[in-house]
C-alpha positions in Angstrom: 0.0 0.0 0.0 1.5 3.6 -1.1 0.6 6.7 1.2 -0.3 9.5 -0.7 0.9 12.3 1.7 -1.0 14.9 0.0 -4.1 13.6 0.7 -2.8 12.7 4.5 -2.1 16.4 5.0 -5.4 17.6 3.4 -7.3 15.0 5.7 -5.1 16.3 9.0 -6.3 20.1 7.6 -9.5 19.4 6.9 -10.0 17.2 10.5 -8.1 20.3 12.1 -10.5 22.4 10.6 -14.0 20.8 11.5 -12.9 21.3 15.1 -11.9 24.8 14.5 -8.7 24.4 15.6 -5.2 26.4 14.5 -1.7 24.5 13.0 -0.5 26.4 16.3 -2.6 24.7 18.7 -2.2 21.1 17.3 1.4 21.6 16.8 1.4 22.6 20.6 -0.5 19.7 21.8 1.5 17.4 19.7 4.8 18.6 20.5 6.1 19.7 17.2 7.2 22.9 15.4 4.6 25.2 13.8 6.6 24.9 10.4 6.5 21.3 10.7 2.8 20.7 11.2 2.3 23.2 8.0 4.6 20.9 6.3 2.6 17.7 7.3 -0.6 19.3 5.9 1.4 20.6 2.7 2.8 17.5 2.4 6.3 19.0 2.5 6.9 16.6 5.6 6.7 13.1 5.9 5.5 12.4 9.0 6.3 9.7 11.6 4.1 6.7 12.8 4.4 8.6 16.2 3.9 11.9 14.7 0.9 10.4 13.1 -0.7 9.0 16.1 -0.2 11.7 18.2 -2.2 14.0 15.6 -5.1 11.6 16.1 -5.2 11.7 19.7 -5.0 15.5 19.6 -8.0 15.5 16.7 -9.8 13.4 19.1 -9.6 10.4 15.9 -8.2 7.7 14.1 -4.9 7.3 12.4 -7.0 5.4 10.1 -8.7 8.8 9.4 -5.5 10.2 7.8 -4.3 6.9 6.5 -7.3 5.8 4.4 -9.4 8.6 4.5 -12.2 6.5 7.6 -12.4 6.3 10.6 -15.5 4.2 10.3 -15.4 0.5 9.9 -18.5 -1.6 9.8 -20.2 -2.3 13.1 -19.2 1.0 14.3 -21.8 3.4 12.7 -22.2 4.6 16.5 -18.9 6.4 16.1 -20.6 8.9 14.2 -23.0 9.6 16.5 -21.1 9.9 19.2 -18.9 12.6 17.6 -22.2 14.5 17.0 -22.8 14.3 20.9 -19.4 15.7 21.6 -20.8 19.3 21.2 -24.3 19.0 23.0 -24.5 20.3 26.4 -26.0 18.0 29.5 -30.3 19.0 28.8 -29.2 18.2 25.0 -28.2 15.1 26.0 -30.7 14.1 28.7 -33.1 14.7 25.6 -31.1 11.9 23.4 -30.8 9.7 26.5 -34.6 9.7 26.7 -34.7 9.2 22.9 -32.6 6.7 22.5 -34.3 4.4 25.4 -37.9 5.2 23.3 -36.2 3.9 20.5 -34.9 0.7 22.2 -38.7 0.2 23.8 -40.2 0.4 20.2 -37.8 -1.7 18.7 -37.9 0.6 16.0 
């Protein structure tokens, strides 16, 4: 299998992005230069295994999310909801709570 780097970078950017989130602040958290992390993303850097797994802890995802473009595998279709839940506040999810346990009682 042949990494395409390019499309690595634009997946680390585009992840960075969704969580509205600066090349300073992930470089910080994963304990690299600022150049560097704008080299990962414009694919002027190759970036380590390490360097690579420490960006998905700090994007709060998968390496497989930058490796292959998902981090969704079958039987785990809950992972996208539960990133969705990540920004709801504690009524918000009291609400899906209650939701979710009507849905389960309907076996809908």
């Amino acid at each position: 299998m042949t990494l395409d780097y390019s499309l690595i970078g634009v997946r680390i950017k585009k992840r960075r992005k969704s969580l509205n989130l600066t090349q300073e602040q992930i470089a910080e958290r994963v304990d690299i230069s600022n150049q560097h992390m704008s080299n990962i993303e414009r694919a002027k850097s190759i970036p380590s295994t390490e360097t690579i797994m420490k960006l998905a802890a700090a994007l709060d995802t998968t390496p497989d999310e930058f490796l292959v473009g998902s981090g969704k595998w079958p039987g785990e279709e809950w992972k996208a909801v539960a990133d969705k839940l990540r920004a709801l506040d504690g009524r918000q999810l009291e609400l899906v709570s209650d939701f979710v346990d009507w849905v389960a009682a309907h076996k809908l």
